[in-house]
C-alpha positions as CSV (number, residue, x, y, z in Angstrom):
1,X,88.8,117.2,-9.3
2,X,86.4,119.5,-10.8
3,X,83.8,117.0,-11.5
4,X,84.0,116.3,-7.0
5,X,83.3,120.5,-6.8
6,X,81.1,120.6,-8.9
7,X,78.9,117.3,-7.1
8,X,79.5,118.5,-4.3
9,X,78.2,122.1,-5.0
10,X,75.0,120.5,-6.9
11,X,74.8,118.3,-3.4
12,X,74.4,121.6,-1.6
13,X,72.2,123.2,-4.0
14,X,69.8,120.7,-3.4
15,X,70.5,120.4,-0.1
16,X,69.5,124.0,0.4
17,X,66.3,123.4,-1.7
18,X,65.4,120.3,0.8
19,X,65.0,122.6,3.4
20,X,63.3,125.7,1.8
21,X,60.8,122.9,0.8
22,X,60.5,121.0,4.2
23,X,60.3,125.0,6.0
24,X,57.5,125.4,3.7
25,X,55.7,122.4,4.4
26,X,55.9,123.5,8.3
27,X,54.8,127.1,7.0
28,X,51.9,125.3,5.2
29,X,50.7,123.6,8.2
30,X,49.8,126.5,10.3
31,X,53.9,126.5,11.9
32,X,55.3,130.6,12.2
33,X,59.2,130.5,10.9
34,X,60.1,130.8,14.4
35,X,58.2,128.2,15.3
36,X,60.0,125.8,12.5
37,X,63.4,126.8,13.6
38,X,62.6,125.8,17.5
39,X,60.9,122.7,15.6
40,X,63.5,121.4,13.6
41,X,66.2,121.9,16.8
42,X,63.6,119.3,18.6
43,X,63.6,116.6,15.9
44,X,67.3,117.3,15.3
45,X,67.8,116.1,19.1
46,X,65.3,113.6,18.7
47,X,66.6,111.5,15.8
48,X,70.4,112.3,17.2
49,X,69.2,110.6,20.3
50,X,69.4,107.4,18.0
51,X,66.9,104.6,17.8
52,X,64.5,103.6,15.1
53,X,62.1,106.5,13.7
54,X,59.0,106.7,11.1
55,X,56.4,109.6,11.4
56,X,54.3,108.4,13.9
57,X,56.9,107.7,16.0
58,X,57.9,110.9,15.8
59,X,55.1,112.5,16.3
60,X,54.4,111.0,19.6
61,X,57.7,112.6,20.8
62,X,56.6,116.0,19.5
63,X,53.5,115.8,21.2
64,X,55.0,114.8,24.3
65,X,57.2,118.1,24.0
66,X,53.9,120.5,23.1
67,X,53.9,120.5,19.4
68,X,50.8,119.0,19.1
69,X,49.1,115.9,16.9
70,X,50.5,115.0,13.3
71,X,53.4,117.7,12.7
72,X,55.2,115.1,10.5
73,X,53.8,113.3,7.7
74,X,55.4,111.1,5.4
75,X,57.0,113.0,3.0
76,X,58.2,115.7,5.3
77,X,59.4,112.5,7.7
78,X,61.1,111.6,4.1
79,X,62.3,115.3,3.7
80,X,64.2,114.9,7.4
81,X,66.0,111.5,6.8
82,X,66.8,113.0,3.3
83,X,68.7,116.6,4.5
84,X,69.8,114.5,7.6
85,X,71.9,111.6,6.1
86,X,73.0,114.1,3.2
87,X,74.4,116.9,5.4
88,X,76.7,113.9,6.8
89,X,75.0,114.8,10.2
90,X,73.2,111.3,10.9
91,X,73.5,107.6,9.7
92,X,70.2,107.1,8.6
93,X,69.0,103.9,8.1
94,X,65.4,102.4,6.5
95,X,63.4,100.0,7.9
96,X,60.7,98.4,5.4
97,X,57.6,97.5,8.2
98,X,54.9,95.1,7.5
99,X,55.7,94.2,4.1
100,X,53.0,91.0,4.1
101,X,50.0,91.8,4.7
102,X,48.2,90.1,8.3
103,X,46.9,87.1,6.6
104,X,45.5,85.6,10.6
105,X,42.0,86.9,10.6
């Protein structure tokens, strides 16, 4: 038993330390802490919307809701599905795309 508390408090350590990094990320791209809090609540009901999700998709839906071009890169996209699927919040499942290169031209 005291090896499952003492996972599980590391789990949450570095749960925590996923999202000081992924606020920071916001913070380095120009986003004001309230800003990242009204932020994350939109991807939150985004991704729990369900369907299938990489950064660009999810970029077009925070565009469509005012936040502008290219809030989400890859490894803060990465950062999300991380603190997501770990918190026991989502299912998160990855999709591998284009894996062969378009051979056709």
């Amino acid at each position: 038993m005291e090896w499952d508390k003492r996972a599980s408090d590391s789990l949450k350590a570095l749960n925590a330390r996923v999202l000081l990094v992924l606020c920071q990320r916001f913070y380095n791209k120009g986003r004001l802490p309230i800003e990242i809090k009204r932020l994350t609540r939109d991807i939150l009901n985004i991704i729990g919307n369900g369907g299938f999700y990489n950064a660009g998709i999810l970029n077009q839906k925070l565009e469509r809701l005012g936040w502008g071009k290219n809030i989400v890169d890859n490894f803060i996209f990465e950062l999300i599905l991380y603190y997501f699927e770990y918190e026991g919040t989502y299912k998160v499942e990855f999709y591998i795309e284009n894996l062969v290169p378009d051979c056709t031209h």
